[in-house]
DSSP file (Angstrom, degrees, kcal/mol; ACC not computed):
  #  RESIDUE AA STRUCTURE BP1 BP2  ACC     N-H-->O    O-->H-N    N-H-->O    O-->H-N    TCO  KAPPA ALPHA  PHI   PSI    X-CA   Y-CA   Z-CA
    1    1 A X     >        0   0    0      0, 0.0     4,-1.4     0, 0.0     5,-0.0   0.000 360.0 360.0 360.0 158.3   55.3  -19.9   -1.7
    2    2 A X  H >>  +     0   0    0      2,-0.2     3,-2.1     1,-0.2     4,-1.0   0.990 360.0  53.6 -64.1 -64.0   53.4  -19.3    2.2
    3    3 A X  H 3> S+     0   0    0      1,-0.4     4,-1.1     2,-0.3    -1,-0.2   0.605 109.0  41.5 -73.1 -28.2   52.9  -15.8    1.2
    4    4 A X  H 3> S+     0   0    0      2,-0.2     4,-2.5     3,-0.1     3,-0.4   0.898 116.4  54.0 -70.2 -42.7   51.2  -16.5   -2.1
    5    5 A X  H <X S+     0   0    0     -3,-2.1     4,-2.1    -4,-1.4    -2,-0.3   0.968 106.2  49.3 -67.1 -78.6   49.3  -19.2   -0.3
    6    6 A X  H  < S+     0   0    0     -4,-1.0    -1,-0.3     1,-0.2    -2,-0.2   0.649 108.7  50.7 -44.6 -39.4   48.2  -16.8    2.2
    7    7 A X  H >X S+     0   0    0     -4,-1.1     4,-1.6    -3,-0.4     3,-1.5   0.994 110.7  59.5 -58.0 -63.5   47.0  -13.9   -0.7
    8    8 A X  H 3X S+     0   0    0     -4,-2.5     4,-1.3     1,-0.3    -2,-0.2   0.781 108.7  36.9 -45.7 -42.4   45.0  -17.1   -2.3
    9    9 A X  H 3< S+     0   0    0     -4,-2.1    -1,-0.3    -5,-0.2    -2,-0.1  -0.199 113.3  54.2-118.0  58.7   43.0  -17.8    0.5
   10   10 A X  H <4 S+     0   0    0     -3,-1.5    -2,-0.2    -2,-0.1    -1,-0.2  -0.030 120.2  38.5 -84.4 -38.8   42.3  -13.9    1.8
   11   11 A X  H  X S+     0   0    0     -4,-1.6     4,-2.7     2,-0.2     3,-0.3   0.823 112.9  55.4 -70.5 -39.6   40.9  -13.2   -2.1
   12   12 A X  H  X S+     0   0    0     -4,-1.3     4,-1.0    -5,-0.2     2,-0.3   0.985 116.3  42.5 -78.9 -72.4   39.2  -17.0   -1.8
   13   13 A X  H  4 S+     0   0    0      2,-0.2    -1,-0.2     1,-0.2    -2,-0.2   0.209 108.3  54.5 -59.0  15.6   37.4  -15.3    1.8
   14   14 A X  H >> S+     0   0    0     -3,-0.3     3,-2.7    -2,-0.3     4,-1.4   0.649 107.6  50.6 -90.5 -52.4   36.5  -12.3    0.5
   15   15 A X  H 3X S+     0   0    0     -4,-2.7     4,-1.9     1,-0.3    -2,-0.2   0.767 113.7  41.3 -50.6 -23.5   34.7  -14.0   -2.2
   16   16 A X  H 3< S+     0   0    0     -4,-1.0    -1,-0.3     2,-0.1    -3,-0.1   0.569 115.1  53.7 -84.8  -5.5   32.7  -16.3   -0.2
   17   17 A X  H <4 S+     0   0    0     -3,-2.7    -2,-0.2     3,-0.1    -1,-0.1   0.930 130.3  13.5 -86.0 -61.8   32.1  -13.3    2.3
   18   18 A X  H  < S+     0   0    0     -4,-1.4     2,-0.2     2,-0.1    -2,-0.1   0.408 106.3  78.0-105.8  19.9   30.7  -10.9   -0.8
   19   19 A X  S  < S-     0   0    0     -4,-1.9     2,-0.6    -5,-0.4    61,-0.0  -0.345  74.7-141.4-100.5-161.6   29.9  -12.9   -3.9
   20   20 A X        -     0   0    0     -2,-0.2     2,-0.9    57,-0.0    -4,-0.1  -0.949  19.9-128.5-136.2 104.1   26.2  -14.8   -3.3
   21   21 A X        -     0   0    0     -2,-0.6    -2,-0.0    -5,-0.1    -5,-0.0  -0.506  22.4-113.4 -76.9 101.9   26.3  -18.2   -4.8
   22   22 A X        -     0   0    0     -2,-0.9    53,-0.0     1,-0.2    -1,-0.0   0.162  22.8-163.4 -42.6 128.0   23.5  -18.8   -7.0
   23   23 A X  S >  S+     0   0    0      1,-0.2     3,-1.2     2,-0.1     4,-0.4   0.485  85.7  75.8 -85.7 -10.9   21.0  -21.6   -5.7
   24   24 A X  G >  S+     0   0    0      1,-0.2     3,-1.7     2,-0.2    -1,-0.2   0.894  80.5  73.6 -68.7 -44.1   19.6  -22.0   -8.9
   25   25 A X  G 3  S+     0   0    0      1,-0.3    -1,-0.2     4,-0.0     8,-0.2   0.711  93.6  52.3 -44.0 -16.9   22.8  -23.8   -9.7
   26   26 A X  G <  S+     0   0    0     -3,-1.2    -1,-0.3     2,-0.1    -2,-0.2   0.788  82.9 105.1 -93.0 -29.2   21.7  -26.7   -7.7
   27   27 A X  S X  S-     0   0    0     -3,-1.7     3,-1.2    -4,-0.4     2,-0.2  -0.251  87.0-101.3 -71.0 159.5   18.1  -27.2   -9.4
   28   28 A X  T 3  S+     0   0    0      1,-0.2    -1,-0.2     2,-0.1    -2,-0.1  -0.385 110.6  42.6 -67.4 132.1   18.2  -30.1  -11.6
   29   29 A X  T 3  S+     0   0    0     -2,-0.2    -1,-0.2    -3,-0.1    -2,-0.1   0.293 107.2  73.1 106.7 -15.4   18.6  -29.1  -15.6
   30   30 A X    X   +     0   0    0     -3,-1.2     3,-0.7    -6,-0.1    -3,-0.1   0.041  54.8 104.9-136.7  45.5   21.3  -26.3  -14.5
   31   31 A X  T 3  S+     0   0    0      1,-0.2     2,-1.5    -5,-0.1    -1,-0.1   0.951  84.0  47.7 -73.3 -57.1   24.5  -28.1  -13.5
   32   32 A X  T 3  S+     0   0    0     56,-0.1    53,-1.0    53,-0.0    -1,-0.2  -0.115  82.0 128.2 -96.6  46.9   26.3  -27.3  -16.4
   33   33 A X  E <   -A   84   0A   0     -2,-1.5     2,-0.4    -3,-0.7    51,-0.2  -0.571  51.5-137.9 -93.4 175.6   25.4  -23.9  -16.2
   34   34 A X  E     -A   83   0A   0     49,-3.5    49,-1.2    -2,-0.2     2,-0.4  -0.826   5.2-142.6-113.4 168.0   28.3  -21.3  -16.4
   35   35 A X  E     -A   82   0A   0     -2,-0.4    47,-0.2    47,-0.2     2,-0.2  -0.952  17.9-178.6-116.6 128.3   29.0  -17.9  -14.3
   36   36 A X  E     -A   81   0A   0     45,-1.1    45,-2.9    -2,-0.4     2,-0.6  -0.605  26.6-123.8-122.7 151.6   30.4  -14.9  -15.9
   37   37 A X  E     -A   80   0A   0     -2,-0.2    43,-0.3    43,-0.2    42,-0.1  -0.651  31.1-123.0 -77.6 121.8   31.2  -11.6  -14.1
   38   38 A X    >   -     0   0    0     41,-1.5     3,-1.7    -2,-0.6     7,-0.3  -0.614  30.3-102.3 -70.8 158.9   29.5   -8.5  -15.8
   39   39 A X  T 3  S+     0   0    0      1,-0.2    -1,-0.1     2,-0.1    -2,-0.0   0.685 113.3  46.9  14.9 -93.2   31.7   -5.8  -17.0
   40   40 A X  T 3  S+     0   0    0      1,-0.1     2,-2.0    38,-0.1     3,-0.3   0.031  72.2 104.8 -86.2   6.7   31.4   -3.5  -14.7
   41   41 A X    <>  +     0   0    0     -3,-1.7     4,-2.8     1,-0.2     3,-0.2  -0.301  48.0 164.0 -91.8  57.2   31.7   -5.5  -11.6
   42   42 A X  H  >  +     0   0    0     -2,-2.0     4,-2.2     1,-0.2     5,-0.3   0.912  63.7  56.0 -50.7 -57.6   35.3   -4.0  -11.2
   43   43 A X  H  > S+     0   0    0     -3,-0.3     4,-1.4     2,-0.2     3,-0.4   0.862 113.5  42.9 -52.2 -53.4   36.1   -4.7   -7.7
   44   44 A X  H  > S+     0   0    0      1,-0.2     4,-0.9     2,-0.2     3,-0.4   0.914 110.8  55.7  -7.1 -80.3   35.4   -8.5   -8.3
   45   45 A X  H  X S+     0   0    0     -4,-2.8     4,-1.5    -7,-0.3    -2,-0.2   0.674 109.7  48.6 -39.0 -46.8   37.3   -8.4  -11.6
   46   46 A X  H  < S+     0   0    0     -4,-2.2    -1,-0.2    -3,-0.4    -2,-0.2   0.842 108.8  47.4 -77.2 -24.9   40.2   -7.0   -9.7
   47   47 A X  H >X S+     0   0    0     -4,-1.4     4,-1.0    -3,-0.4     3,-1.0   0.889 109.3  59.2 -32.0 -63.7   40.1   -9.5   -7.1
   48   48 A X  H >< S+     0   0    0     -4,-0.9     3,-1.6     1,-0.3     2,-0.7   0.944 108.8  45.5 -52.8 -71.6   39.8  -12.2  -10.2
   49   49 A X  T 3< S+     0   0    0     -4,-1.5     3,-0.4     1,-0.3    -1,-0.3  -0.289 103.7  59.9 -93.8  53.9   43.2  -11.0  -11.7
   50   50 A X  T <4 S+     0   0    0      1,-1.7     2,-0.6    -3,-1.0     4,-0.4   0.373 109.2  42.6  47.4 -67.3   44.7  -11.1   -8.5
   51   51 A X  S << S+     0   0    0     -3,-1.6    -1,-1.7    -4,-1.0     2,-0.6  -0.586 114.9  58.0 -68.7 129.1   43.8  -15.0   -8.4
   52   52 A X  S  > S+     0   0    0     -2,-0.6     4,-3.7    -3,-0.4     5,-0.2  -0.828 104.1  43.9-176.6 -54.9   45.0  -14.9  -11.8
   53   53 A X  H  > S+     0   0    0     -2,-0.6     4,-1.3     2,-0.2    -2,-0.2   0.846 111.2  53.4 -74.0 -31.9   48.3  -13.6  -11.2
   54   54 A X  H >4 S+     0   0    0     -4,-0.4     3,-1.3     2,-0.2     4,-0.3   1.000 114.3  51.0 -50.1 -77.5   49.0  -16.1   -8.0
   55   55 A X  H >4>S+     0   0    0      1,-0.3     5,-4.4     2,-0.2     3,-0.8   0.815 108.3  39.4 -31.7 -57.2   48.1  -18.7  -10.3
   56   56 A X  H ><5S+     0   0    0     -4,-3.7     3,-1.4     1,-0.3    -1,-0.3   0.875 112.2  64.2 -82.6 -15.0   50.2  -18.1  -13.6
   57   57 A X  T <<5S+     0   0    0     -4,-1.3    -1,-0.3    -3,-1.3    -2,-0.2   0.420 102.0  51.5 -74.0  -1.0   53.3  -17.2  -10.9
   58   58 A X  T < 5S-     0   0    0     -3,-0.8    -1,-0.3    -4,-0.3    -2,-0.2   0.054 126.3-111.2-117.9   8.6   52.9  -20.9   -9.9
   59   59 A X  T < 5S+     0   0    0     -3,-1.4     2,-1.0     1,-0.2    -3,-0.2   0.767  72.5 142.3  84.2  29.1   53.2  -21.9  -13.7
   60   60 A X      < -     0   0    0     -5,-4.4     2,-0.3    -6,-0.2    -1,-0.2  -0.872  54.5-123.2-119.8 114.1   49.1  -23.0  -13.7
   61   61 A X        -     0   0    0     -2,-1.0     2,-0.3    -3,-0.1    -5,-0.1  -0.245  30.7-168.7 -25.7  81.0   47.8  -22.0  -17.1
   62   62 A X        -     0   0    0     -2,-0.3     2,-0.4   -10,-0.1    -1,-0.1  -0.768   6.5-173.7-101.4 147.1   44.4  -19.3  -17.3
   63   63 A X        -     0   0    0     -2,-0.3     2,-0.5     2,-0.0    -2,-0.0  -0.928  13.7-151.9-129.6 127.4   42.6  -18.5  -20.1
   64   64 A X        -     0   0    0     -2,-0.4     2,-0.5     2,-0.0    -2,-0.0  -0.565  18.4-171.8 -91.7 157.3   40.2  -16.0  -19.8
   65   65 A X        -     0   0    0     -2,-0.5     2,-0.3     2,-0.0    -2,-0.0  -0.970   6.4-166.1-134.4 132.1   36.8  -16.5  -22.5
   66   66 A X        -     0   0    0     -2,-0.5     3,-0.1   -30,-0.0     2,-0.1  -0.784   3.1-150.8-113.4-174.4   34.0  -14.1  -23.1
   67   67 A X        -     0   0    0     -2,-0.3   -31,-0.0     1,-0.1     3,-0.0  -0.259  30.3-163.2-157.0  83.9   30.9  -13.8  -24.6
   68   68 A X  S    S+     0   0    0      1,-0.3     2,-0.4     2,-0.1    -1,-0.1   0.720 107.2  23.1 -49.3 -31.8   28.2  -11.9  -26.3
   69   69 A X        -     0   0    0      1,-0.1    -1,-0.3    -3,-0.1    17,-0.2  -0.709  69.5-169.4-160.4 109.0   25.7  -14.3  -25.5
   70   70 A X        -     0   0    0     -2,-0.4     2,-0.4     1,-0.2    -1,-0.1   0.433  54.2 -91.4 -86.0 -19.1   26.6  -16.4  -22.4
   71   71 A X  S    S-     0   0    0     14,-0.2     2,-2.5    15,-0.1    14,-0.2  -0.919  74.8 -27.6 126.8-172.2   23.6  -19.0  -23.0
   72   72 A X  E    S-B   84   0A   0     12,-2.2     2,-1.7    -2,-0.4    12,-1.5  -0.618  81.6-130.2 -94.4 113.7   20.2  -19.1  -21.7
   73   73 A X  E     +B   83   0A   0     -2,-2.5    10,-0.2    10,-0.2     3,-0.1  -0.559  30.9 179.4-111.7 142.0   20.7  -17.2  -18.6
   74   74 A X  E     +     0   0A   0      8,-2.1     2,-0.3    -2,-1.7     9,-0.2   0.677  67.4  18.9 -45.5 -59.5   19.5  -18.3  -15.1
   75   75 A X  E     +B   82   0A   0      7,-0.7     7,-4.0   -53,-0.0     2,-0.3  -0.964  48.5 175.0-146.7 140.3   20.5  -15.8  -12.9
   76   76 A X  E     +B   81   0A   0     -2,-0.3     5,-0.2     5,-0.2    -3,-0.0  -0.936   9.4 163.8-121.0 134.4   21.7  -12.1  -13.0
   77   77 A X        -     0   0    0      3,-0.7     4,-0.1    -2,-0.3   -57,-0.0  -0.373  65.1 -98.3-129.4  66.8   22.2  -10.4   -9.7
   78   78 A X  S    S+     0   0    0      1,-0.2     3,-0.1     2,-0.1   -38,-0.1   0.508 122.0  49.4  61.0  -3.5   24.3   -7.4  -11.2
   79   79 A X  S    S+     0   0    0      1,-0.2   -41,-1.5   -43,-0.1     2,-0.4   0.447 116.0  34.8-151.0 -26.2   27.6   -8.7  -10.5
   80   80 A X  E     -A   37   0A   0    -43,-0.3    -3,-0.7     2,-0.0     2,-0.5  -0.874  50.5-168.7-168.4 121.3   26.9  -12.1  -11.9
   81   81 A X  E     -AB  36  76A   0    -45,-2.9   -45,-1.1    -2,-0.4     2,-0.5  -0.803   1.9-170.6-112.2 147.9   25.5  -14.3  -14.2
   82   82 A X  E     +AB  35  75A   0     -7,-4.0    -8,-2.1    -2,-0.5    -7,-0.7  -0.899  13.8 164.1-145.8 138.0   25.0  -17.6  -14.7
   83   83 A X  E     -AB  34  73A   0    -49,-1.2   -49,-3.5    -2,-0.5     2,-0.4  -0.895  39.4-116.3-150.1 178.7   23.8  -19.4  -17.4
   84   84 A X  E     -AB  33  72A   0    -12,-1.5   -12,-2.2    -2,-0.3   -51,-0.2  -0.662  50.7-110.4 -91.0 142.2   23.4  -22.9  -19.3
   85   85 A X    >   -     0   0    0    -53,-1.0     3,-4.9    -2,-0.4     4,-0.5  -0.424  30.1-109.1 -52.8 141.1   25.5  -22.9  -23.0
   86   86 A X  G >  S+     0   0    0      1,-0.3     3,-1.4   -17,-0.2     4,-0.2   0.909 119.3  59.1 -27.4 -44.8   23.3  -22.9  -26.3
   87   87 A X  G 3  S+     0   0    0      1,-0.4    -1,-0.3     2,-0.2     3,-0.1   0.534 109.0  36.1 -93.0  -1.0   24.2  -25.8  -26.8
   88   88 A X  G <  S+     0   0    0     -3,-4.9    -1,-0.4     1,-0.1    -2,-0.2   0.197 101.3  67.3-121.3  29.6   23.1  -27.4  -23.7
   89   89 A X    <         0   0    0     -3,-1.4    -2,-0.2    -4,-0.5    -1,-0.1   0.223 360.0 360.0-134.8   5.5   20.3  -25.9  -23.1
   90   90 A X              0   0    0     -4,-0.2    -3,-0.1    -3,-0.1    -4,-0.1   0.241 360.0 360.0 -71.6 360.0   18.0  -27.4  -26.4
């Protein structure tokens, strides 16, 4: 639907207006790193299931995953992490 279309990409420009996208993602050896929210970064989060809810009202399938220990991580800026899996990162 327009109107849903229209939600997705106001939620899709606030995040590129306030999330930072980690440049570390680019160096070679951290492509398949992942990025997780913390916690506590509620305004994100609600934003996220927001996007979440557009999505499964359009039949497309989320699963959301956590983790006690994300990997070797990369980058924390409070708000975000990003890091490689164990299992790639040997």
């Amino acid at each position: 639907m327009r109107w849903e279309q229209e939600i997705l990409e106001e939620l899709l420009d606030w995040f590129e207006a306030h999330l930072d996208e980690p440049e570390v993602l680019e160096h070679e050896g951290f492509e398949t790193a992942v990025c997780w929210f913390h916690q506590g970064a509620r305004g994100y989060l609600d934003r996220v299931w927001e996007i979440v809810a557009v999505l499964q009202n359009n039949d497309i399938y989320v699963e959301m995953i956590t983790a006690r220990n994300p990997g070797l991580i990369i980058y924390d800026d409070g708000i975000q992490v990003a890091a490689v899996p164990a299992a790639r990162h040997h």
